[in-house]
PAROSE-390352 format. One record per residue: x, y negated, z of N, C-alpha, C, O in turn; residue number from 0. Coordinates in steps of 0.02 Angstrom, whole numbers, plus 50000, padded with zeros to 5 digits. Example, Ala and Ser with C-alpha at 12.3 -4.5 7.8 and 13.67 -1.06 7.14 Angstrom:
// PAROSE-390352
R    n.px    n.py    n.pz   ca.px   ca.py   ca.pz    c.px    c.py    c.pz    o.px    o.py    o.pz    nr
R   50660   50284   50390   50615   50225   50390   50660   50165   50390   50712   50166   50423     0
R   50642   50112   50354   50684   50053   50357   50645   49998   50394   50670   49943   50402     1
***
This chain:
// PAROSE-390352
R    n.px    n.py    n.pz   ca.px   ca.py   ca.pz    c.px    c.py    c.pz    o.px    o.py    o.pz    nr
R   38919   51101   53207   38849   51094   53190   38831   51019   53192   38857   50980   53231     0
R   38786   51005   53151   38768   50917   53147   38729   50907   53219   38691   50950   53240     1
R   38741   50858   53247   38699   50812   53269   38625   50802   53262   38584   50782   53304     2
R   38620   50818   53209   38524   50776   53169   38491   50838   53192   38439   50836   53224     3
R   38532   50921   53168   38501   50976   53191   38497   50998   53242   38448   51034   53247     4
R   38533   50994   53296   38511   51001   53363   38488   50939   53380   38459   50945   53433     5
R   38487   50905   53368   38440   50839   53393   38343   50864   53361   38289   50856   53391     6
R   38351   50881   53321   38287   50904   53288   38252   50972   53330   38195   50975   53351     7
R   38312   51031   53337   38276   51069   53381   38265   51056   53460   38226   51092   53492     8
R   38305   50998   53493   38277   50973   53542   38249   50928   53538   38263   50878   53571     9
R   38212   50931   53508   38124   50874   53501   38086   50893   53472   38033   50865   53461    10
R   38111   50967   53444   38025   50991   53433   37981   51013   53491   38002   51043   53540    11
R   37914   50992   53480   37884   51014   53525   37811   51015   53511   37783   50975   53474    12
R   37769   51087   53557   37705   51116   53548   37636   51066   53532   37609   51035   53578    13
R   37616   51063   53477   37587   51001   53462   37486   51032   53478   37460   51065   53433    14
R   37457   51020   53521   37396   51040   53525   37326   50997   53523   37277   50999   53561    15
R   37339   50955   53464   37304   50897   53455   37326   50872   53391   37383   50850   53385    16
R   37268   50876   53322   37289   50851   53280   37246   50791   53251   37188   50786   53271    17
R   37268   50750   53211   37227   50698   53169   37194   50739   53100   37228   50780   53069    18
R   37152   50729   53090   37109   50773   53027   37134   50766   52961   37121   50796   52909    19
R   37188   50703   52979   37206   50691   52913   37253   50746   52863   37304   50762   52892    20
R   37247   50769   52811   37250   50833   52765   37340   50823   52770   37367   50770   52784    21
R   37363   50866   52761   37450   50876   52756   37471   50885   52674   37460   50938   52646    22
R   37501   50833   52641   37514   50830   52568   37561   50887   52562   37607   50907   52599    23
R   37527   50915   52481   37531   50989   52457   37632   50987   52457   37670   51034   52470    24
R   37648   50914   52438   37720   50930   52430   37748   50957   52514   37769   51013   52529    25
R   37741   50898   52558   37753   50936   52635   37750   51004   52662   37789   51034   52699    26
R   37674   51024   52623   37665   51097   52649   37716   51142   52624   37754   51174   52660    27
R   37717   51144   52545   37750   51171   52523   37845   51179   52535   37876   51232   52530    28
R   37866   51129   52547   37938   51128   52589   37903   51153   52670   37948   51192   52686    29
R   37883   51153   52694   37859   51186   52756   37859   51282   52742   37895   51321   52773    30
R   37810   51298   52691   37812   51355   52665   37880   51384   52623   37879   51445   52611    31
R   37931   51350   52601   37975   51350   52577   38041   51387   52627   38080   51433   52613    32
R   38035   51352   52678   38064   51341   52725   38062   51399   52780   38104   51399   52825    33
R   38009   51452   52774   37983   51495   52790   38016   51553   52746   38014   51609   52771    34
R   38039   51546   52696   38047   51608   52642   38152   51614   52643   38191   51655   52617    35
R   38161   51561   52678   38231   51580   52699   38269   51590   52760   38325   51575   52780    36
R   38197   51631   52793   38208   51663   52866   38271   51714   52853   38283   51741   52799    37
R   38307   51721   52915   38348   51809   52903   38281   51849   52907   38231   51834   52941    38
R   38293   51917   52855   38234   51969   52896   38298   52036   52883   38343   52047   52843    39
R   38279   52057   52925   38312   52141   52947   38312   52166   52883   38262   52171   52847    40
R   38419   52194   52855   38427   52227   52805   38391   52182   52739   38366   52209   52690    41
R   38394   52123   52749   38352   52082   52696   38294   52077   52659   38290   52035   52614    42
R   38232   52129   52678   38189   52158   52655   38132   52109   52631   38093   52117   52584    43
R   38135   52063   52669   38078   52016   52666   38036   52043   52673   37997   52047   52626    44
R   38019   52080   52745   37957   52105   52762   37893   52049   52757   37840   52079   52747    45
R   37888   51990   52761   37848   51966   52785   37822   51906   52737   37849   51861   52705    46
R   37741   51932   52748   37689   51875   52700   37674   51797   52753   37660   51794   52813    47
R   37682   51745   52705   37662   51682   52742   37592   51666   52679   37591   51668   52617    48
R   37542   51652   52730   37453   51644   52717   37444   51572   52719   37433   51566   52780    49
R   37440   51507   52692   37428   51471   52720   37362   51447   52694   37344   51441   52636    50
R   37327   51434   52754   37238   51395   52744   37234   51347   52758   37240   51327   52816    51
R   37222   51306   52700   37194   51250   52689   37103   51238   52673   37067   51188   52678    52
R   37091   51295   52657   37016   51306   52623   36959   51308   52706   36948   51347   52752    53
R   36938   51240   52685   36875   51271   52757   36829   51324   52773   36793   51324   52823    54
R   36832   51361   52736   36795   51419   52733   36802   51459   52778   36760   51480   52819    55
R   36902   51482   52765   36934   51530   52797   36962   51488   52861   36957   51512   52918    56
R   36990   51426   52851   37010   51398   52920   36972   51413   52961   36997   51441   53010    57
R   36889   51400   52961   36851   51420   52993   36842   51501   53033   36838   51512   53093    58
R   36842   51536   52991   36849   51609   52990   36903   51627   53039   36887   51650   53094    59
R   36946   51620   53029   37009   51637   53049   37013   51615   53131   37033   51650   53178    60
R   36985   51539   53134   36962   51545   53221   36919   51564   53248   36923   51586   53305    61
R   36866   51562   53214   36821   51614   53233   36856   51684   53245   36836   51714   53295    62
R   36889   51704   53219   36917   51780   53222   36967   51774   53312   36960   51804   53365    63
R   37012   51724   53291   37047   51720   53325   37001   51712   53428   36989   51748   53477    64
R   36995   51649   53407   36935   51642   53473   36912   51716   53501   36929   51741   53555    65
R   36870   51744   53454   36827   51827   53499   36896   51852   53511   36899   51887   53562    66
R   36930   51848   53492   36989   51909   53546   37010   51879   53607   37022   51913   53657    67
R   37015   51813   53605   37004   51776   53686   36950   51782   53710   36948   51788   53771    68
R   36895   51782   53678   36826   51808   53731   36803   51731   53732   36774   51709   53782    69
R   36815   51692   53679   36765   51613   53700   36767   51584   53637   36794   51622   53597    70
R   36752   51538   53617   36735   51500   53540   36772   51440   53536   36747   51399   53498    71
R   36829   51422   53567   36859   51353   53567   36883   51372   53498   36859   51418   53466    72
R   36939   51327   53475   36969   51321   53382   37050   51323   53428   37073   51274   53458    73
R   37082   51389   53423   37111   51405   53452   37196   51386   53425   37251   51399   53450    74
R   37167   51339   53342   37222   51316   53301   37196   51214   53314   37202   51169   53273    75
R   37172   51211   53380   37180   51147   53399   37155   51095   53346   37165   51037   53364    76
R   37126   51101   53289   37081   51056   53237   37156   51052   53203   37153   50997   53175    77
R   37195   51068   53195   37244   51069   53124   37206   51095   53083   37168   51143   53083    78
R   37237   51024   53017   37190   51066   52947   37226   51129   52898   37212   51153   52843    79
R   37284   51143   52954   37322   51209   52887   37343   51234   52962   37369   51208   53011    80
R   37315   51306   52945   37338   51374   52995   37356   51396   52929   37326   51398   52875    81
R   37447   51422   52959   37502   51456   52926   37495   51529   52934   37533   51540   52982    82
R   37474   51574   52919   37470   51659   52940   37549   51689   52933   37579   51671   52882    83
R   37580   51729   52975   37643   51743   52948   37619   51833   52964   37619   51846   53024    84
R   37607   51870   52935   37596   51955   52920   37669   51972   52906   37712   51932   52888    85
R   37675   52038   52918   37731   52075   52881   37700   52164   52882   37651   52185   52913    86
R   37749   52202   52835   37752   52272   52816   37758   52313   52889   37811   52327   52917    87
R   37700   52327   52911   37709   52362   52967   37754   52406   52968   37798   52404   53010    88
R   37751   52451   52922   37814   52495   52910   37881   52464   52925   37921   52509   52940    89
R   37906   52412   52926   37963   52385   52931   37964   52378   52999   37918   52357   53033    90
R   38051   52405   53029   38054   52424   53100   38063   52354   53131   38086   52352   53188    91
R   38053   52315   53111   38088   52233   53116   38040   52181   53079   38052   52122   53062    92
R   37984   52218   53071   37929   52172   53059   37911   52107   53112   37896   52051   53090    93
R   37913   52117   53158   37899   52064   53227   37952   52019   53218   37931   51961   53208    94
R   38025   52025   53218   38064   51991   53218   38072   51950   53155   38075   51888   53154    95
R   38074   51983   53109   38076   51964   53038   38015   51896   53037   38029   51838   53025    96
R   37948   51921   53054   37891   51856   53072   37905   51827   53096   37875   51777   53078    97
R   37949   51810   53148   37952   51764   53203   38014   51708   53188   38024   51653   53213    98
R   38053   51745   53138   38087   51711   53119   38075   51643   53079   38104   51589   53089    99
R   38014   51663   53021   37989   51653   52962   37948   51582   53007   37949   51524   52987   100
R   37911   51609   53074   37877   51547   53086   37923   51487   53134   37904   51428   53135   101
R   37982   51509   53173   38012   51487   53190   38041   51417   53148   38037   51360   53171   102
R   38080   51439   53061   38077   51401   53006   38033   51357   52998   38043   51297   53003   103
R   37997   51376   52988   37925   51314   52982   37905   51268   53011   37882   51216   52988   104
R   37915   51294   53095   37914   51245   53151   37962   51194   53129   37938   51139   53115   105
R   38009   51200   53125   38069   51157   53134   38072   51106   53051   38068   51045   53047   106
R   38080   51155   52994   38038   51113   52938   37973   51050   52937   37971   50991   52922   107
R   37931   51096   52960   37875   51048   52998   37898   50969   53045   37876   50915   53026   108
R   37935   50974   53094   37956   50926   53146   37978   50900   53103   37955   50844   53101   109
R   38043   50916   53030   38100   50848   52998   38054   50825   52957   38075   50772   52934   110
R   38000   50838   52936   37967   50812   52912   37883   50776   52942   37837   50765   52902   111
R   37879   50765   52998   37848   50711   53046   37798   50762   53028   37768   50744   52977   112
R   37776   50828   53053   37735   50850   53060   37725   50869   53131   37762   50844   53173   113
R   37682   50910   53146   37658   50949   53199   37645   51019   53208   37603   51046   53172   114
R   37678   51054   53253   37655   51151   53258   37633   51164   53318   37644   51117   53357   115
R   37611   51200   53337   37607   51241   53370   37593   51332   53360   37545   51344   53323   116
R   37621   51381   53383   37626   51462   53393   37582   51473   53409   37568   51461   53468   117
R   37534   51502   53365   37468   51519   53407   37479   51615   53387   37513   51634   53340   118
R   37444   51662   53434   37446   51715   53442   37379   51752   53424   37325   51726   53412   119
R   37398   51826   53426   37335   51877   53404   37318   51886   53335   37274   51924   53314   120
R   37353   51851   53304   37353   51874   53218   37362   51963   53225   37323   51993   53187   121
R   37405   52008   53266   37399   52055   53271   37326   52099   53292   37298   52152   53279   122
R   37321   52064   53316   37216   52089   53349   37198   52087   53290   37201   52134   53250   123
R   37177   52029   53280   37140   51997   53212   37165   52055   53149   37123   52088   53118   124
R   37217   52059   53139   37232   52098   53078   37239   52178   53068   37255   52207   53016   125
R   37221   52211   53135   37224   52276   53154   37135   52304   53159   37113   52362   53165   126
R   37096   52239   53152   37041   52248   53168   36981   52271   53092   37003   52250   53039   127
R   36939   52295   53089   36906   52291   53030   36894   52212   52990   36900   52203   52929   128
R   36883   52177   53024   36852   52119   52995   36928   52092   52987   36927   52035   52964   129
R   36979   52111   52997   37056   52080   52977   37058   52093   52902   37070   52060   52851   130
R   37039   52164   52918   37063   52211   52862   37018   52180   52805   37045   52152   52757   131
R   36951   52184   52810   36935   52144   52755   36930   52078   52726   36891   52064   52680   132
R   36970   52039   52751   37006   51942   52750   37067   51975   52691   37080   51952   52635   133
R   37098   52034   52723   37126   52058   52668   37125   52087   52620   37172   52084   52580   134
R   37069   52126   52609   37057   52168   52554   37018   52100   52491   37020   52093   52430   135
R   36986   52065   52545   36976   52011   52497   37025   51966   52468   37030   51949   52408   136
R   37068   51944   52529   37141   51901   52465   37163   51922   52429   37194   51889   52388   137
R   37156   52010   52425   37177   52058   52369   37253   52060   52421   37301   52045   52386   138
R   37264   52068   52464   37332   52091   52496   37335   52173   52564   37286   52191   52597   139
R   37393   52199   52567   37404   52271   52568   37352   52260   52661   37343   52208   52693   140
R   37333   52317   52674   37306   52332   52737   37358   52353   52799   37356   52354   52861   141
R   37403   52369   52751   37469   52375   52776   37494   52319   52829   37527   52333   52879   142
R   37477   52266   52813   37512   52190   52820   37488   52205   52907   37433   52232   52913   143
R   37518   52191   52956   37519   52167   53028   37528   52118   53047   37578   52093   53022   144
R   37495   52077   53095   37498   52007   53108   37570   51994   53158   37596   52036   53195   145
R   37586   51947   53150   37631   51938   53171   37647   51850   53239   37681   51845   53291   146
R   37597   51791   53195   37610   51748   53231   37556   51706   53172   37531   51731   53122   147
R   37550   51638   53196   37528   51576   53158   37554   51547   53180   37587   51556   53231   148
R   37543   51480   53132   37555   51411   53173   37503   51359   53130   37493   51354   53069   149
R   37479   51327   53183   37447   51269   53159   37481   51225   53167   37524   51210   53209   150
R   37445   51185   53096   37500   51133   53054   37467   51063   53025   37424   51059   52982   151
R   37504   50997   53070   37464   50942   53039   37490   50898   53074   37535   50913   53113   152
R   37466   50824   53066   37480   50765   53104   37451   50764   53165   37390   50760   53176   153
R   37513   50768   53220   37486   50762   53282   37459   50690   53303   37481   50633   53292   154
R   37397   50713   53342   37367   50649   53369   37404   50596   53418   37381   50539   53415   155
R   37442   50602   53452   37483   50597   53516   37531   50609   53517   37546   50659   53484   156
R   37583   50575   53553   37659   50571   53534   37685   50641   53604   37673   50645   53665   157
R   37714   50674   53569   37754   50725   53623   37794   50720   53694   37830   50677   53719   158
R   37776   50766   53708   37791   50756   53804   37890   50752   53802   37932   50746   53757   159
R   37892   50759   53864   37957   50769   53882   37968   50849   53875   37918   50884   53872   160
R   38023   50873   53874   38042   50939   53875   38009   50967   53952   37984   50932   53997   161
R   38016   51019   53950   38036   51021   54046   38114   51073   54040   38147   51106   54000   162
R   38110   51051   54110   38187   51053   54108   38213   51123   54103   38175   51168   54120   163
R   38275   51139   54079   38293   51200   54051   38313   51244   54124   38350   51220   54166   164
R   38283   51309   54130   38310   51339   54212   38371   51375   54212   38400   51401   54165   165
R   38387   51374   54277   38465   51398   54298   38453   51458   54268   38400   51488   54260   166
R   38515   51475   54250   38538   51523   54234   38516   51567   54159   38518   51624   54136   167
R   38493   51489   54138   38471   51517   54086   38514   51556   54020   38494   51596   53978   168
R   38575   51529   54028   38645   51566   53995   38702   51599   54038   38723   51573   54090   169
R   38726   51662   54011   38761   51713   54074   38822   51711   54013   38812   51739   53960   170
R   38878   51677   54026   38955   51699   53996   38978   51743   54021   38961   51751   54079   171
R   39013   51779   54001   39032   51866   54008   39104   51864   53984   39137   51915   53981   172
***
């Protein structure tokens, strides 16, 4: 394995502070790209990637997000693109299949001097009535289950140190 790629996945890291400045459509798009050559279970491609750029819905979407924590902070940290990653509930491997998809992105994101962070409850949010109709309006299935986000942009502040990896964190057999 190269060097550059494990050097890349040990320095990504949870970015919760962004600069306002907008993320160019080519970046996003290799970001979103990058996302569509996750493994998913039996190859199905269970899973939809949403990405908001539109202030309308960026807005919306923390707003949504926030009431299921019970408070009004912007729970995608002022990034100007929250990534939605949904999949086919029906699919037994929908969770994994998402997690994969945003995992990709993260790491896309970092080689290209961006910023992520995993934000959660897209499943609340999308199980809920007012989910359901974010979707009936993008014109996409009700079907779709949340799975993960990530907010996406130029971090304000340069990244911490890791913390350190704990014992026993690998068992050879």
């Amino acid at each position: 394995m190269e060097n550059n790629f494990l050097s890349l996945i040990k320095t990504c890291r949870s970015v919760r502070a962004y600069k306002p400045q907008p993320v160019p459509s080519e970046a996003l798009d290799a970001v979103l790209e990058a996302g569509t050559y996750a493994p998913t279970g039996g190859g199905r491609q269970s899973p939809t990637i949403i990405a908001i750029t539109d202030p309308k819905y960026r807005q919306e979407i923390a707003r949504l997000n926030a009431e299921v924590m019970g408070n009004n902070t912007d729970p995608y940290y002022g990034a100007p693109v929250v990534i939605l990653v949904l999949a086919d509930g029906s699919a037994n491997t929908f969770v994994e299949d998402g997690s994969c998809v945003l995992e990709n992105m993260m790491l896309a994101a970092h080689a290209l001097g961006l910023g992520t962070v995993w934000v959660h409850r897209e499943r609340e949010i999308f199980d809920s009535e007012s989910g359901k109709a974010l979707l009936r309006e993008w014109k996409l299935p009700e079907t779709l289950r949340g799975v993960g986000a990530i907010a996406l942009g130029y971090p304000a502040k340069e990244a911490g140190q890791p913390a350190a990896r704990k014992q026993n964190y690998i068992v050879r057999i």
